[in-house]
C-alpha positions as CSV (number, residue, x, y, z in Angstrom):
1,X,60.1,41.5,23.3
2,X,59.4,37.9,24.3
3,X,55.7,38.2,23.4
4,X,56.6,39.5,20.0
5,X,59.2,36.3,19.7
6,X,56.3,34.2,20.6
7,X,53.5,35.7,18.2
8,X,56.6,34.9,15.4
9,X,56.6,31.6,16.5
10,X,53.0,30.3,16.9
11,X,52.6,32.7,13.2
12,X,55.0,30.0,11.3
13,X,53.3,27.2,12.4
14,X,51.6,25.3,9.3
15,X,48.1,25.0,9.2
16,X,46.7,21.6,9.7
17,X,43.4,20.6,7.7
18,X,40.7,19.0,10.1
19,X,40.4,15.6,10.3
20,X,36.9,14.0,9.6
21,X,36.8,13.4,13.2
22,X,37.0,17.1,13.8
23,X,35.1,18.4,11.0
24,X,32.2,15.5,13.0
25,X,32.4,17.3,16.1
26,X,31.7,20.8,14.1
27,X,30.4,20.6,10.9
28,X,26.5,19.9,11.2
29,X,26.4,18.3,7.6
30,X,28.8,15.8,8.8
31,X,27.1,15.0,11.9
32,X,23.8,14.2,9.8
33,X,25.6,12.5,7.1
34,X,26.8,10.1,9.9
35,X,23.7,9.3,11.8
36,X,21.8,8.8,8.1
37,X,24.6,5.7,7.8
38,X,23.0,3.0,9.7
39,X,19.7,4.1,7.8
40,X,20.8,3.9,4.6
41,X,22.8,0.9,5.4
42,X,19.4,-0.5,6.6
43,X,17.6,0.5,3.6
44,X,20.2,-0.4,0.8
45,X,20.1,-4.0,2.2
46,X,16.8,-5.3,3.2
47,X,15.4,-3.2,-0.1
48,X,17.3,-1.7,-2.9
49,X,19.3,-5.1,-2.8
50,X,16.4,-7.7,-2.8
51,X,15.1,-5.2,-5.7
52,X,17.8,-5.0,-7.5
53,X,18.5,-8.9,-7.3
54,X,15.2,-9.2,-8.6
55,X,15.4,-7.4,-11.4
56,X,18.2,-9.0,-12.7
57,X,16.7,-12.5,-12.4
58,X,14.2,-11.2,-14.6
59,X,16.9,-11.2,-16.9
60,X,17.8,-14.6,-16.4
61,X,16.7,-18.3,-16.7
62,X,17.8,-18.9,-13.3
63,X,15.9,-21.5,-11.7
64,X,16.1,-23.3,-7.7
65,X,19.5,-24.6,-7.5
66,X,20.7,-23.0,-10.4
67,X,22.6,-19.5,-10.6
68,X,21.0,-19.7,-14.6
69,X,22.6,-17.2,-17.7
70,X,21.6,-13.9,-19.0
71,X,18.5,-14.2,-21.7
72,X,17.5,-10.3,-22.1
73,X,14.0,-9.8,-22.4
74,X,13.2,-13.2,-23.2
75,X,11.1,-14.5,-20.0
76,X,8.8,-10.2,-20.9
77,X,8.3,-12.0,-24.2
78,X,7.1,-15.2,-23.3
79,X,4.9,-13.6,-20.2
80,X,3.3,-11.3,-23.4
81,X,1.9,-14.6,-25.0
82,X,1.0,-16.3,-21.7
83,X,-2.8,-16.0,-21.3
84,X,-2.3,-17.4,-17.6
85,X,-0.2,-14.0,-17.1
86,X,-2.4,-11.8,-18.7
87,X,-5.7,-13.3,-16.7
88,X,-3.5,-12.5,-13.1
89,X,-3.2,-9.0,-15.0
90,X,-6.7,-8.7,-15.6
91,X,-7.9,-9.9,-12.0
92,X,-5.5,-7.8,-9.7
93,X,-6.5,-5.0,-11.8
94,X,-10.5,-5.7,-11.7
95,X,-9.3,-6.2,-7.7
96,X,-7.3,-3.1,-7.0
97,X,-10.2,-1.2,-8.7
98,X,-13.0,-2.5,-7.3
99,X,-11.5,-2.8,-3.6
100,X,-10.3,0.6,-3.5
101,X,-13.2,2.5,-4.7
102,X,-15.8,0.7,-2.2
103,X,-13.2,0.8,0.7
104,X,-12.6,4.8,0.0
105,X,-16.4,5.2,-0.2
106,X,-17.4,3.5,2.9
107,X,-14.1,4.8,4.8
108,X,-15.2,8.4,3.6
109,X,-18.2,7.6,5.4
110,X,-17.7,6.0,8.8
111,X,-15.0,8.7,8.9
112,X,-17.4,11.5,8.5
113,X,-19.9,9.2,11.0
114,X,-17.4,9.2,13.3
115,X,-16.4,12.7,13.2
116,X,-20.1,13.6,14.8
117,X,-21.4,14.0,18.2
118,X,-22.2,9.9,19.0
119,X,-22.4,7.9,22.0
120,X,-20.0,5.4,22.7
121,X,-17.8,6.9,20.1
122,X,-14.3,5.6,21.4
123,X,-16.0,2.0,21.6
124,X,-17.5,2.3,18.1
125,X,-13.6,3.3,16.7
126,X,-12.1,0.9,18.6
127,X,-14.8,-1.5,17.1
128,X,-14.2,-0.2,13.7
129,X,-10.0,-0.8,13.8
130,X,-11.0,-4.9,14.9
131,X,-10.8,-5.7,11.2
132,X,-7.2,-4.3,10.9
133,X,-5.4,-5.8,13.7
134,X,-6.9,-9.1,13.4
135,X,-3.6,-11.2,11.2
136,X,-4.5,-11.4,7.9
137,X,-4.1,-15.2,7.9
138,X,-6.4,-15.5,10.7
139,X,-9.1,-13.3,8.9
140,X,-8.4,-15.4,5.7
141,X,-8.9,-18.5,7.3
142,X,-12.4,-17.3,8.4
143,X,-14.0,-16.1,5.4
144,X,-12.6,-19.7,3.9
145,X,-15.0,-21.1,6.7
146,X,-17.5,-18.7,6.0
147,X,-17.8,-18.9,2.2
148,X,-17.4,-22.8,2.4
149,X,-19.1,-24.7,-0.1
150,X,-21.0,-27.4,2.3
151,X,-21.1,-25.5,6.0
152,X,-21.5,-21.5,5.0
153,X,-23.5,-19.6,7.5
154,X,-24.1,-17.2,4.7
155,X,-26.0,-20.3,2.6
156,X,-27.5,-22.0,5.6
157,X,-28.7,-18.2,6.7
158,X,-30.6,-17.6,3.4
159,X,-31.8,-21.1,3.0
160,X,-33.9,-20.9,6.2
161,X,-35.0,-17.4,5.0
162,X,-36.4,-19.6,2.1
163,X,-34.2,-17.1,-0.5
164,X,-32.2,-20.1,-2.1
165,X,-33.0,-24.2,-2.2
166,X,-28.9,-24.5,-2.3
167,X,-25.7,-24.0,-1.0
168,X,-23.6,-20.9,-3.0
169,X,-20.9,-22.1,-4.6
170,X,-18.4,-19.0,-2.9
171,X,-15.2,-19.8,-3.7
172,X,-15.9,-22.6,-6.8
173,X,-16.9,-20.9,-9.1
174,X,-14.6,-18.2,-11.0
175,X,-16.8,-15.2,-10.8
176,X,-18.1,-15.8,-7.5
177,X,-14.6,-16.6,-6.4
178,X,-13.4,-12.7,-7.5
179,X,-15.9,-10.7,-5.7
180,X,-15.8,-13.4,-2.6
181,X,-12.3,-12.4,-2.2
182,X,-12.8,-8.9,-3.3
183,X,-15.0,-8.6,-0.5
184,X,-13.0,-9.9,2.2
185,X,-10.3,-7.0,1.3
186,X,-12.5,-4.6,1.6
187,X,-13.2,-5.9,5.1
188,X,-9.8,-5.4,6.3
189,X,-9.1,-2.8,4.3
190,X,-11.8,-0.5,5.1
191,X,-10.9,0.4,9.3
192,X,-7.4,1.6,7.7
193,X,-9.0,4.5,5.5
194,X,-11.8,5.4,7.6
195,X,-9.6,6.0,10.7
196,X,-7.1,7.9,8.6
197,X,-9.7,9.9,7.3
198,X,-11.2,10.0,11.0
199,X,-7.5,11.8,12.2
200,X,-7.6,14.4,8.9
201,X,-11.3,15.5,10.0
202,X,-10.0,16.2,13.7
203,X,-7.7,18.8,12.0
204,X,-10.7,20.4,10.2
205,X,-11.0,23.9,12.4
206,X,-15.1,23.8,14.0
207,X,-15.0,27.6,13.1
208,X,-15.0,27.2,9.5
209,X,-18.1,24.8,9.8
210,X,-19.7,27.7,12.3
211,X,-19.3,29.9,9.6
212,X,-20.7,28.3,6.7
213,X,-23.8,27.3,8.5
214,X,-24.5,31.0,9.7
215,X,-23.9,32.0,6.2
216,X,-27.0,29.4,5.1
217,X,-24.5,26.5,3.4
218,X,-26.2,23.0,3.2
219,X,-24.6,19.9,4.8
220,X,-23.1,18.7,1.2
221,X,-21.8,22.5,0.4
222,X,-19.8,22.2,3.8
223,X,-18.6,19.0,2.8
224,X,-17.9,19.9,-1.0
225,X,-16.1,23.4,0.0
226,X,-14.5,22.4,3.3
227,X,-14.5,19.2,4.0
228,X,-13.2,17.7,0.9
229,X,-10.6,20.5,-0.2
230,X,-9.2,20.4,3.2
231,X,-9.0,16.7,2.9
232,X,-7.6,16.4,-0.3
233,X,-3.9,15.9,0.6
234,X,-4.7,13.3,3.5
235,X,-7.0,10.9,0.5
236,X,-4.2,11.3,-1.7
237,X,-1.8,9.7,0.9
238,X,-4.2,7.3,2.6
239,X,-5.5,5.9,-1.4
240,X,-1.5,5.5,-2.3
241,X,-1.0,3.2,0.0
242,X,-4.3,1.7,-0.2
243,X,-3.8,1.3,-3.9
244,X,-0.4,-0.4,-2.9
245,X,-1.2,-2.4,-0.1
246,X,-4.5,-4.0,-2.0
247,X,-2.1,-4.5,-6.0
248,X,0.2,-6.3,-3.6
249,X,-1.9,-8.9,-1.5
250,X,-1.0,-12.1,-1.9
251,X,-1.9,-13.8,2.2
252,X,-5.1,-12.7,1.9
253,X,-5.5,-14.7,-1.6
254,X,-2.9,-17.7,-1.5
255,X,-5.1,-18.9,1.9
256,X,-8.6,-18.0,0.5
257,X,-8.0,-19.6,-3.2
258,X,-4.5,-20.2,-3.8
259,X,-5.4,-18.1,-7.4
260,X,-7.7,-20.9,-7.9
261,X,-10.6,-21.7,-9.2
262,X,-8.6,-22.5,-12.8
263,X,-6.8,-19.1,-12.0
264,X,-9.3,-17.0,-11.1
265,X,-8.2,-15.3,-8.1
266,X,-5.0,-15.4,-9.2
267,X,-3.1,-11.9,-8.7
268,X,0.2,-11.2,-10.3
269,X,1.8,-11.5,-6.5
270,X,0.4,-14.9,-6.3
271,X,1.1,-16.0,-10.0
272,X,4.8,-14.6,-9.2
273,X,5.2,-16.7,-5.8
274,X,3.8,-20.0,-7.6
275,X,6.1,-20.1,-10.8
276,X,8.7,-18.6,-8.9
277,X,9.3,-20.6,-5.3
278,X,6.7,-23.5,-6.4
279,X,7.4,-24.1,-10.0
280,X,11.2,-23.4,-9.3
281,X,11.9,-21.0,-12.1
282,X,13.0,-17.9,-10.4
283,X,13.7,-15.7,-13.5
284,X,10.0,-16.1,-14.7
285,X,8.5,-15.4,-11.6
286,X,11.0,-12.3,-10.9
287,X,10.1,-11.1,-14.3
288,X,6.0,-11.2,-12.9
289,X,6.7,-9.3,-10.2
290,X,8.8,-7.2,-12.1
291,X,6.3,-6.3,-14.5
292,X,4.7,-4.9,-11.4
293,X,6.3,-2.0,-10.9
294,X,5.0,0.6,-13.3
295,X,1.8,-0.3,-12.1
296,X,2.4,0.3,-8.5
297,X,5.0,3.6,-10.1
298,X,1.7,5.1,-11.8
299,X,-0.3,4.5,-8.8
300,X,2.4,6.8,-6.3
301,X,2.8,9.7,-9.4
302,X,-0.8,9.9,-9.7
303,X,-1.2,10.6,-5.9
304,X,1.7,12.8,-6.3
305,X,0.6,14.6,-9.1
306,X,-2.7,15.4,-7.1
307,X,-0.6,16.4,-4.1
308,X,0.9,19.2,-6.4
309,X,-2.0,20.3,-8.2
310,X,-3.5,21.3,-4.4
311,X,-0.1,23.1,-3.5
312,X,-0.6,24.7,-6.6
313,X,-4.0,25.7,-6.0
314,X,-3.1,26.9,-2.6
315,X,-0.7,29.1,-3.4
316,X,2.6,26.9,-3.0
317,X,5.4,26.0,-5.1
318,X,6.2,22.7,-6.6
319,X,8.7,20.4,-5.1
């Protein structure tokens, strides 16, 4: 009789809704909402922010020291008719190009090099990374020693070869200036694709190779029909951001050139940071970097694009 009286009892009770603290220690979606918090807290404020902030001075004719007033699309308009602009177009476009085929081809290469049976061949990757982890200031300041006008070792080296009677002009003269520079990117650039490239070729099963050469297939068929397909997802990644990192430089360049001579080696990265922090007028140089974006936007859906098409191709689904 009691137990029935209590059943009654604890049966009127109301039902009390879970707190959020409760629903934390039980509900698994909670529990990851909370710990991606601090994350996106991180990522809203060191980047969507700065981005955002951006884009609106882009908008504005705000200068150093002054907050400046809403002008539309007046500073896109004026960038359309500025043939300094257009030039720092034209160059990081000639540079992104030219940098990123010739540091794929050659990082395709010492990748496949390093993929064979060598001696020494931990020393000879650890060699090959020296480029990457050497500061990109201090690399900078090098070639600016090494493509100086009066002490070059590359002019001094040909001239006792008897090849030239003068010094090169590296870094004077507009055209020489480009690939100069373009050259030093590849430099650095090229240890980051070829041991990316190195790590995708370790994943490459030794059977499949085995198999192709019983079955008669030529060094280039293995690589065209194994290699390459089995690849394709890790050179989609790896030229992203090597397309990125290279339409973005600006160290490399402001200590080489400073986008000189008469704006040759200016970028749109360098061309931003002069008018912006130098010239003081933060509106036109937010609306440079601005225009950016659907560059560096086409670069990641291109890569993305190619990322699908071999899902597709294998079988998968799109995302």
């Amino acid at each position: 009789m009691t137990d029935v009286a209590l059943k009654s009892r604890l049966d009127k009770r109301p039902i009390q809704e879970p707190t959020p603290w409760d629903q934390l220690k039980t509900n698994k979606n909670w529990l990851g909402l909370w710990f991606m918090l601090p994350a996106a807290a991180i990522l809203i404020l060191f980047l969507a922010y700065p981005l955002g902030l951006g884009v609106w001075l882009s908008f504005t004719d705000a200068k150093i020291g002054r907050s400046g007033e809403f002008i539309g699309l007046e500073n896109y308009e004026w960038l359309q008719g500025d043939s300094t602009f257009l030039l720092s177009v034209f160059n990081t476009m000639l540079y992104t190009t030219v940098a990123s085929v010739i540091k794929f081809a050659v990082g395709l290469y010492l990748a496949l090099l390093l993929n064979e049976r060598l001696p020494f061949k931990a020393i000879l990757r650890a060699v090959v990374l020296i480029p990457f982890i050497v500061p990109t200031v201090l690399s900078a300041i090098a070639f600016w020693w090494i493509y100086d006008a009066q002490f070059s070792i590359i002019s001094w080296t040909l001239k006792e070869m008897g090849l030239i009677t003068a010094n090169i002009d590296f870094l004077g003269d507009p055209w020489n200036a480009r690939w100069s520079t373009i050259f030093a990117n590849i430099w650095r650039g090229v240890p980051f694709v070829a041991i990316t490239l190195l790590a995708g070729l370790q994943t490459v099963s030794p059977s499949l190779y085995e198999a192709a050469t019983i079955d008669g297939a030529t060094p280039w068929q293995r690589f065209r029909f194994i290699t390459y397909p089995l690849l394709t997802p890790i050179i989609a990644v790896v030229m992203t951001f090597s397309v990125l990192f290279t339409f973005t430089d600006f160290q490399l360049i402001w200590v080489m050139t400073r986008g000189g001579p008469v704006n040759a080696t200016h970028l749109m990265a360098t061309l931003s940071y002069q008018r912006a922090i130098i010239g003081g007028s933060l509106g036109e140089g937010a609306a440079i970097s601005t225009a950016m974006i659907p560059f560096l936007l086409a670069a990641i859906m291109v890569s993305w694009f190619g990322l699908q098409r071999r899902k597709w191709q294998q079988g998968g689904e799109n995302d």
